[in-house]
Structures are given as C-alpha cells and as structure tokens.
C-alpha positions as CSV (number, residue, x, y, z in Angstrom):
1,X,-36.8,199.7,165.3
2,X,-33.2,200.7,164.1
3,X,-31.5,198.9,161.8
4,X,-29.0,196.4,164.0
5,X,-31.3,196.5,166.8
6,X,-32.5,192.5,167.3
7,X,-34.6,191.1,170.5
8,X,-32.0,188.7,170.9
9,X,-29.9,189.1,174.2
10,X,-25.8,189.2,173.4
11,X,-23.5,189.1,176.5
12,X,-22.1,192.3,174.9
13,X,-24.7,194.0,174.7
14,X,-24.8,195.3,178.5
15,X,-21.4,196.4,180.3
16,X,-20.9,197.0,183.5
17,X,-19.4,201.0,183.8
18,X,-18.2,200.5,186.8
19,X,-15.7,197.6,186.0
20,X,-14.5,199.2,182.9
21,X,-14.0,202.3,184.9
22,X,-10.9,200.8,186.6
23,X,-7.8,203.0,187.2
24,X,-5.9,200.8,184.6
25,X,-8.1,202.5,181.8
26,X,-7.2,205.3,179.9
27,X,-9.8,204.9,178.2
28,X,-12.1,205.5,180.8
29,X,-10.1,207.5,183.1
30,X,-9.3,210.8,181.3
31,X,-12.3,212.0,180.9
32,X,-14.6,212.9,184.1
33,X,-17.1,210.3,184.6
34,X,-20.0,211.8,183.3
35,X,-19.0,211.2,180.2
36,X,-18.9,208.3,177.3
37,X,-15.4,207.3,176.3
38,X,-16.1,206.7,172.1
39,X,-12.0,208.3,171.9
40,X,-9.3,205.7,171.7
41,X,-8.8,202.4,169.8
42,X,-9.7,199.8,172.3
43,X,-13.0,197.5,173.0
44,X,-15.1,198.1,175.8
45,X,-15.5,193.9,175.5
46,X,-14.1,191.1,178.3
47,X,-11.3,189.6,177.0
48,X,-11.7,185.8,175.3
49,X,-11.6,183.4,178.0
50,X,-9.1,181.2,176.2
51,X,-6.5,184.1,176.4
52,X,-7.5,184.6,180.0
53,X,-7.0,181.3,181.1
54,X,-3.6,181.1,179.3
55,X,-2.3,184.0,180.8
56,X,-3.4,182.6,184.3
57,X,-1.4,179.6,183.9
58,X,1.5,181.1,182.2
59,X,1.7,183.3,185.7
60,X,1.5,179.9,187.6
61,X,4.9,178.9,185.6
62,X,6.3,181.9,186.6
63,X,7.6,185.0,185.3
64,X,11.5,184.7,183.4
65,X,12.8,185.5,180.5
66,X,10.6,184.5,177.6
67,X,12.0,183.5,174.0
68,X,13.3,186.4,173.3
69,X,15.3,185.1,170.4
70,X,12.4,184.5,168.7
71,X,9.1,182.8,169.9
72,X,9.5,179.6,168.0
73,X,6.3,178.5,168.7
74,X,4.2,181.6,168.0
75,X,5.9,181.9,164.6
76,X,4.6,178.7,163.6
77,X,1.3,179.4,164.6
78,X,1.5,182.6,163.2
79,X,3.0,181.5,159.6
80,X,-0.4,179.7,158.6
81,X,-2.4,183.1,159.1
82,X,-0.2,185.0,157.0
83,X,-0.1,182.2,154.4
84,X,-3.8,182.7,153.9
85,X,-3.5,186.7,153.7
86,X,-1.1,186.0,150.8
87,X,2.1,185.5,152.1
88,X,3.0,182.7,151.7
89,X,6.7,181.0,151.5
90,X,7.9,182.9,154.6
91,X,10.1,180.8,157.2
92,X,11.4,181.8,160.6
93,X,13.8,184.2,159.9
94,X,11.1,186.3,157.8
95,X,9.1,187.5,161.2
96,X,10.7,189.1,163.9
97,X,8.1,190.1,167.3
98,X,8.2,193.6,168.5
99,X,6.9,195.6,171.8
100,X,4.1,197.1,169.6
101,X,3.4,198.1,165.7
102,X,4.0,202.0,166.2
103,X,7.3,201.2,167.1
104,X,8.0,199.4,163.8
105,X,6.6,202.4,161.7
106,X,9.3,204.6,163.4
107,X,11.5,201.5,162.5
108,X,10.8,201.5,158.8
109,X,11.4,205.5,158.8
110,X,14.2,205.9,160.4
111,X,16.2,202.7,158.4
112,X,14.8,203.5,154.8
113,X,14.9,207.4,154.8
114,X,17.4,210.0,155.4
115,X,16.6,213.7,157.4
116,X,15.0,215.7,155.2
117,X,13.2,213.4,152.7
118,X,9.7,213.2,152.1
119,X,8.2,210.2,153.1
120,X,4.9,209.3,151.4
121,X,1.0,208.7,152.9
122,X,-2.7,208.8,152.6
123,X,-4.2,211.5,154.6
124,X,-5.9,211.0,157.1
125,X,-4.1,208.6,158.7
126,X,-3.1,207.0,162.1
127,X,-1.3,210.1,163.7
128,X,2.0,207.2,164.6
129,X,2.5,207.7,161.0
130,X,3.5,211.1,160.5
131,X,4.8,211.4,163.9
132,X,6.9,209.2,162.7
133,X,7.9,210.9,159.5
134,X,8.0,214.2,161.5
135,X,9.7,213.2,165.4
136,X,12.4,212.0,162.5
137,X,13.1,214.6,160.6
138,X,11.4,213.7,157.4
139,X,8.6,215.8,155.8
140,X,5.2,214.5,155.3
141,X,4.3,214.0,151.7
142,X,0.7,213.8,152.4
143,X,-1.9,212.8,150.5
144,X,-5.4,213.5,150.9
145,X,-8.3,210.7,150.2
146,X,-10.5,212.2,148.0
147,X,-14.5,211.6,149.1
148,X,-16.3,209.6,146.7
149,X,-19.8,208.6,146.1
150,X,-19.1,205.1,147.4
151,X,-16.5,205.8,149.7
152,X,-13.1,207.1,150.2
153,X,-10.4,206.6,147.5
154,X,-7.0,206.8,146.2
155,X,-6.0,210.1,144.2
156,X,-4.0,208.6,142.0
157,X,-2.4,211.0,140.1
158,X,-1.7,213.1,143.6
159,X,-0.3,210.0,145.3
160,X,2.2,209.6,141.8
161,X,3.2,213.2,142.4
162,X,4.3,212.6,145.7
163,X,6.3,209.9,145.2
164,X,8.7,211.5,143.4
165,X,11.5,211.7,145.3
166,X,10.7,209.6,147.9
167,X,11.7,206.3,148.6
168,X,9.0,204.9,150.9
169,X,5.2,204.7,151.3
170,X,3.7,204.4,154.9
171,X,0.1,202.3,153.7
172,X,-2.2,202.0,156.4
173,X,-4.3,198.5,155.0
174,X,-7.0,198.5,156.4
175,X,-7.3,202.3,156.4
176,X,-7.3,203.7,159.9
177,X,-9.5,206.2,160.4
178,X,-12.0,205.8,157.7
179,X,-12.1,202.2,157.3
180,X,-11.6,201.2,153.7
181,X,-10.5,197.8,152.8
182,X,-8.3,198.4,149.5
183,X,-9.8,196.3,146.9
184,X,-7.5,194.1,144.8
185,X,-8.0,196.5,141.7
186,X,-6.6,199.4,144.2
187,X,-3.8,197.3,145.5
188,X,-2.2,196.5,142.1
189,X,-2.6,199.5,141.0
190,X,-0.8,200.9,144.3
191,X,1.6,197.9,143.5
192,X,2.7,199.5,139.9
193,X,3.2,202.9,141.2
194,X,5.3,201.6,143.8
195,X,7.4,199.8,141.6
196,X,7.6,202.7,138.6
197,X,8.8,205.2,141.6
198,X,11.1,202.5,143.2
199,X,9.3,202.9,146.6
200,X,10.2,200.8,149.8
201,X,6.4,200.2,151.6
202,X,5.5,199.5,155.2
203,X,2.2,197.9,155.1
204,X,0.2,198.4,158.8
205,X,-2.3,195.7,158.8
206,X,-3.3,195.7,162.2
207,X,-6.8,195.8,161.3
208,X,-7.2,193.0,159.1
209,X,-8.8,190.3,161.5
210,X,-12.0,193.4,161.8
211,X,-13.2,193.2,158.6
212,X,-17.0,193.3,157.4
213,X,-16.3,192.6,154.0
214,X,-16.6,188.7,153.7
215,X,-14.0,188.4,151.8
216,X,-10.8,186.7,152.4
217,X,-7.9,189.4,153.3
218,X,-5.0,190.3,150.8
219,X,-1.8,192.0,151.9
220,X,-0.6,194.7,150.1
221,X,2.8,191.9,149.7
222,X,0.9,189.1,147.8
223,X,1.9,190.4,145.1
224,X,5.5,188.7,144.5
225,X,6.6,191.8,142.1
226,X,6.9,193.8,145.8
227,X,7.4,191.4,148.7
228,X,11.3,192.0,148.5
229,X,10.8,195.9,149.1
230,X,7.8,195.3,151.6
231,X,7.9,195.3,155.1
232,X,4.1,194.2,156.8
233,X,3.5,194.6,160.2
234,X,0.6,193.1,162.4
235,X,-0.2,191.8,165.9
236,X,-3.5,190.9,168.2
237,X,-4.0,193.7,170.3
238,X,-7.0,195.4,168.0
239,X,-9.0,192.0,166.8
240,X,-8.0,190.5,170.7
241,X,-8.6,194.0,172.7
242,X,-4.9,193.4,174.6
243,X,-3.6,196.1,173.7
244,X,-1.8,196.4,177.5
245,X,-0.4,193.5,176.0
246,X,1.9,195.6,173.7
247,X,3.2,192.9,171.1
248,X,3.4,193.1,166.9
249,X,5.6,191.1,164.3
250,X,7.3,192.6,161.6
251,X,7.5,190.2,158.3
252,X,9.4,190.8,155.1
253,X,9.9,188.0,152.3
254,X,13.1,190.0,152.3
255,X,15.2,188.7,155.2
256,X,18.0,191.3,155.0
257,X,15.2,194.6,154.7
258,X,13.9,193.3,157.8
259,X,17.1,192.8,159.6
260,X,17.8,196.8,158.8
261,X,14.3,197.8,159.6
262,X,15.0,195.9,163.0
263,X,18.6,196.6,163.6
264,X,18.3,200.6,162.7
265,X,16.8,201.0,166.3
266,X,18.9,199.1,167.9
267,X,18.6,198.3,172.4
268,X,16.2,201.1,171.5
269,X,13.6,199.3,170.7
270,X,12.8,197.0,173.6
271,X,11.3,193.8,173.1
272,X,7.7,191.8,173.4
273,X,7.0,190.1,177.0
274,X,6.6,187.1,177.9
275,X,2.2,187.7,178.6
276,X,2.2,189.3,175.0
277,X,4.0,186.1,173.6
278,X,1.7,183.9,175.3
279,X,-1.9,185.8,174.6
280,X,-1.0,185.7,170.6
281,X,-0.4,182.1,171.1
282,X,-3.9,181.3,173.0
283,X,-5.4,183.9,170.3
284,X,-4.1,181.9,167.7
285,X,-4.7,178.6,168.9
286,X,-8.4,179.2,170.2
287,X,-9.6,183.0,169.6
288,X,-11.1,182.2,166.6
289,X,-15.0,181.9,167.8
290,X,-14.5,184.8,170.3
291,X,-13.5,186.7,167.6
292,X,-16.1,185.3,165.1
293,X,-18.9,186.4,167.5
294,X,-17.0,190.0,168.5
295,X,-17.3,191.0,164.4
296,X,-20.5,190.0,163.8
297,X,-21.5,192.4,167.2
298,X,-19.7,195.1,166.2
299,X,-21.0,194.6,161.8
300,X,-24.4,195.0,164.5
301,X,-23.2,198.4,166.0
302,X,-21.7,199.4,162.5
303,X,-25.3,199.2,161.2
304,X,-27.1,200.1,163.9
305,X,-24.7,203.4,163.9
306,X,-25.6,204.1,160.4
307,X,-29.2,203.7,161.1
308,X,-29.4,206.0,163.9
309,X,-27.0,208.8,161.6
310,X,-29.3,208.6,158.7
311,X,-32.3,208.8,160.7
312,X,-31.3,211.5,163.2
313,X,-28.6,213.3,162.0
314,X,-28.9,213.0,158.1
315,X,-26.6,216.3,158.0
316,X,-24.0,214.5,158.8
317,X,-21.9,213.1,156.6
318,X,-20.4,209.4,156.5
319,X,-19.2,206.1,154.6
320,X,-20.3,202.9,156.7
321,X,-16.9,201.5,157.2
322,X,-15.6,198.2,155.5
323,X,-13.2,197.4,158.7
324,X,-12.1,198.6,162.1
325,X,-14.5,199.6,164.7
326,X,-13.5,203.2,164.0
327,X,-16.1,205.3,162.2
328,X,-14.5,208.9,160.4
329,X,-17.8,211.3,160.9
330,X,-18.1,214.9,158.5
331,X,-19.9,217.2,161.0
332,X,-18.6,220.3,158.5
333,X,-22.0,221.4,158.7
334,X,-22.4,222.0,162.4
335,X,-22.2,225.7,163.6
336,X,-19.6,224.7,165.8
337,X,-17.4,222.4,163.8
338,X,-14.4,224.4,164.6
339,X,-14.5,223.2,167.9
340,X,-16.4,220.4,167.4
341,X,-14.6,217.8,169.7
342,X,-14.8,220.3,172.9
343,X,-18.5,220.9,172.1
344,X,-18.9,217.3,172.3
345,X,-17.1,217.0,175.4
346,X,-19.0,219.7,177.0
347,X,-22.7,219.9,175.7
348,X,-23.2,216.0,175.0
349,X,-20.7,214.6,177.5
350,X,-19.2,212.1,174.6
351,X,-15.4,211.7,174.2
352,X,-14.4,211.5,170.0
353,X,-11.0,211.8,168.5
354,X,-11.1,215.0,166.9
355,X,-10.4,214.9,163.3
356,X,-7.0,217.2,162.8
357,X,-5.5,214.8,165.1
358,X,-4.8,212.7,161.9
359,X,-3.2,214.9,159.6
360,X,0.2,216.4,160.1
361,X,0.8,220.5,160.3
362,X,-0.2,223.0,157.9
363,X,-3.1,220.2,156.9
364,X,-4.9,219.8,160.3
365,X,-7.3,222.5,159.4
366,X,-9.0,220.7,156.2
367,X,-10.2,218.1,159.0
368,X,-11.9,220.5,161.0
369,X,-14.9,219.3,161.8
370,X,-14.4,215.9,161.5
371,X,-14.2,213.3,164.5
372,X,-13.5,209.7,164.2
373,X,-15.7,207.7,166.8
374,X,-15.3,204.0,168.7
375,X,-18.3,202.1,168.3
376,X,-16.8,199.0,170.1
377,X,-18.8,198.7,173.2
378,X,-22.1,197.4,174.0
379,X,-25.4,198.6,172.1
380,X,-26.7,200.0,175.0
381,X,-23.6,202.9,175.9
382,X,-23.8,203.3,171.7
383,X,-26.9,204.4,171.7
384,X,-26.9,206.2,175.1
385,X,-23.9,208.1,173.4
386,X,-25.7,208.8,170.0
387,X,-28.5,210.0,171.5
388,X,-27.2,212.6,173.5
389,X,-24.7,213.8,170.0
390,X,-28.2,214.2,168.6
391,X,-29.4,216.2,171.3
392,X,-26.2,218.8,171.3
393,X,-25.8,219.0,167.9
394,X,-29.3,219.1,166.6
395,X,-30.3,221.8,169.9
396,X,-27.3,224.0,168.3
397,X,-27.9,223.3,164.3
C-alpha cells in the first residue's frame, strides 16, 4: 500500500462529481467533463459547517450595507492571529479589509513604484505578481529559485543584484507554486538585504494557515527592523475554500504606508461584502477543527502524492511541499514537455497549471515542462488522476 493510504474512512475521502460539477465552478466547468480538474487554487472539500451556518443566518438578517468602515469586530478577532504570527502591537487602524489579496499586490505596486522601475521577485511565482508589475508599467526584476538538494532556495547574491535600483520586493511567504516555508535563517537574511537596498516589501501570506511544517508561522514583519516598510496581506479564502467569498486584509505596523497602499487605488478598488465579513468571522471564531482535520487530509494526499511519483514516475522530478496544497512537478524529461499541459489535457484527461504561466515574458520558456498540480480533493479523484498521468506519460516516455 502507498504511503498515505490508511483503512480508515475520512468524509473527504469520497466526493460526489456531480455536486462539485455545478455551473458556479470554474473549476470544474472549463474543462469538458471527462476530465479531472487538478488546475486552479481551490478545494474540492464542503465548506466548514460553522461558516455555513453563519452565512445562513447572516441572510436571515438581511442583506445592507455591512461595516464598511472597518469590520470592528473581525479585526479583533483577527488581531490575536496575527499576534501569534509575529505581529504583534497592531491596533485597529493597522488592518484595513479588501475585496481580495490580488488586488492589494496591484495596490502595493502602483503606490510604492513609478512606470518604468523594476520591481523585485522570486521566480516562479503567483502570476498576480508580475501582472502586477507588468499591467503597471514596471519591469519584472525576476529572480529564479535555484533547485537544491533539499528543496528550492533563495539565490542570494542574484536576488541582491536585482534589488539595486528597486524600491520594492513582491515575497510570496509561503511560496506559491513550489511550497517552501522560508525558514527563520532565510527570513533574516531576506530582512538584511531589504534593509541594505532600502526596499519597501509586500509580504503575501495567504498560505500560512496550510502549513505541514509543525511549526508555529513567522511573518516576514516580525522582525521590528522592517515592520514600518512592510505591508502583509492575508485572508481565509485558501485555508477556508471561500474563495467566492473574495475578502483579504492588508496590515502594516506603519499606519500611514498602509493608508497610501490603500488610498493609491482609490473607488477603484471596491470593497469586501457583507458574506466575506461574516465567513472570516465564523472561521475565526470556530474554523479551527475544520481546518485542523482539512491539513492533516491534505499532509495525507501530500504523501500519498509523493509515494505514487516515486514509485511510478521516478523520472519526474519534485520537492514534497512544506505548505499549500499546490505541488510544482519537473516533467523536463518527457518527450513532450514542450507541450506538456495540452498533452495532459488530451491523452490523460487531467487539467494542471502549466508551468510558464508563472513567470513573466522572455522567462516563460525556462518553465517549460513544468506544471504545478491541486492535490486538494479526495484520495480517490487523486489517485484516479495520477494514475491515468502515469499512463500518458509513461505510454509516450
């Protein structure tokens, strides 16, 4: 038996396709219906029945304006979390809710950079992040993660290069797509570059409820040396799977950076709604076991995954990732790697993210052949899915 394979029955472990094909779903809509959705960042899991039965009642009380001024009540429940991530001393007027994180990233460009600079990443990325840079005007000062023994990590003396001449880092914490978890060592050392080059950050830590790590989560703006040139932004809608429930905060220690990170897009920005505000409250207030038990499934299909790759498909080349449910997949080796994601499509009837998707242009074509792949749905579509990528790949290899 495969490693993460157990005799014991989880609720999760059997979905019903039909249900999750609704016509709501992208997800599971785009794609004919033949085929496994493994694409975009959502969970193929019921939603907890705490937030459900918040959001029932909250429609029972009716549908107005929420507190658009500012959610008092979610910022207090929300101050606590962030206090144990490391920031701590924040007050009201450091968080201010959004319609969604992407839209902060644009945000943090547009206020903190002029056309034409060169705004600083890790590559591969989140593709919001040097759309971002790009839609603006900026130019992507990209640079790649090197491929270690043990994982993917900083190159250092690349990502001091590149900061020259910029004035802000886009850090993706955890790191979306190949799942790293900076380490504390990693983070300070980030910290002193960005405080020799004088470097504004915007930390995306959407991920950090989906960690595997057992260890207790530190944001990049622990550190008081950089919380006044910081901005962090989080919300639910990956560790809750609402993500039709478009909400995020942004935070800064520094009340007047986020005031010009907010203000710089102005009525253009739109604002949370009044379910968003009320599922981060129930998620807060009693998410915690749903979300206990959804980890330790998906740590299951992590492993489970990496079993099944090093048994099947050894070619292939991967680090088991520290967070996310996202796993970044080198399938270089493949005769058709430079189509990879349309051979998938076609011959095993499995929908990936294809890997140049997260680089920005004149770079896509180093990620060639690499697909990043949603293992957040029940054991039994993972492994229908795996099987038939072993069956089209290894037929053609």
């Amino acid at each position: 038996m495969l490693a993460g394979m157990t005799d014991t029955l989880n609720p999760r472990d059997t979905l019903d396709v039909s249900a999750l094909r609704h016509p709501d779903s992208l997800k599971w809509t785009l794609y004919p219906e033949d085929v496994i959705p493994m694409w975009v960042a959502d969970m193929d899991f019921p939603v907890a029945p705490p937030i459900m039965r918040a959001l029932h009642e909250r429609l029972d009380a009716g549908l107005g304006y929420a507190q658009l001024r500012g959610d008092t009540r979610l910022k207090d429940a929300l101050l606590p979390k962030l206090a144990a991530q490391g920031l701590d001393g924040l007050t009201h007027e450091n968080v201010t809710f959004l319609p969604g994180v992407v839209p902060g990233i644009y945000a943090a460009v547009h206020a903190l950079t002029t056309p034409g600079e060169p705004v600083v990443t890790m590559t591969p990325i989140y593709h919001p992040f040097h759309m971002a840079i790009t839609d603006l005007g900026r130019r992507v000062a990209g640079v790649p993660l090197r491929d270690g023994e043990n994982g993917f990590e900083i190159n250092w003396a690349a990502m001091d290069a590149a900061s020259r001449g910029s004035r802000l880092l886009l850090l993706c914490h955890p790191h979306n797509p190949t799942g790293r978890v900076w380490t504390a060592e990693e983070l300070q050392k980030l910290r002193d570059l960005v405080l020799a080059r004088d470097l504004f950050v915007m930390s995306d830590e959407l991920h950090a409820d989906l960690r595997f790590t057992g260890q207790p989560f530190e944001s990049f703006a622990a550190d008081p040396r950089v919380q006044s040139r910081t901005i962090t932004l989080t919300g639910p809608c990956k560790a809750f799977n609402t993500a039709g429930l478009g909400i995020g905060a942004m935070i800064s220690h520094n009340a007047q950076l986020l005031t010009r990170v907010r203000g710089a897009a102005g009525g253009l920005m739109g604002h949370e709604s009044a379910l968003s505000l009320t599922m981060w409250r129930a998620a807060l207030a009693e998410g915690g076991p749903w979300l206990a038990d959804t980890v330790e499934y998906l740590r299951g299909n992590r492993d489970f995954m990496a079993a099944f790759l090093r048994e099947r498909l050894p070619w292939v080349r991967f680090h088991v990732p520290e967070a996310t449910y996202l796993a970044w997949l080198d399938l270089r080796e493949h005769p058709r790697a430079g189509d990879i994601q349309t051979f998938l499509l076609e011959e095993a009837r499995v929908a990936i993210h294809d890997g140049p998707v997260f680089a920005h242009e004149g770079h896509k074509p180093q990620y060639q052949g690499f697909i990043r792949l949603n293992f957040a749905t029940s054991r039994e579509l993972l492994t229908a899915a795996l099987t038939r990528m072993e069956r089209a790949l290894n037929a053609t290899k």
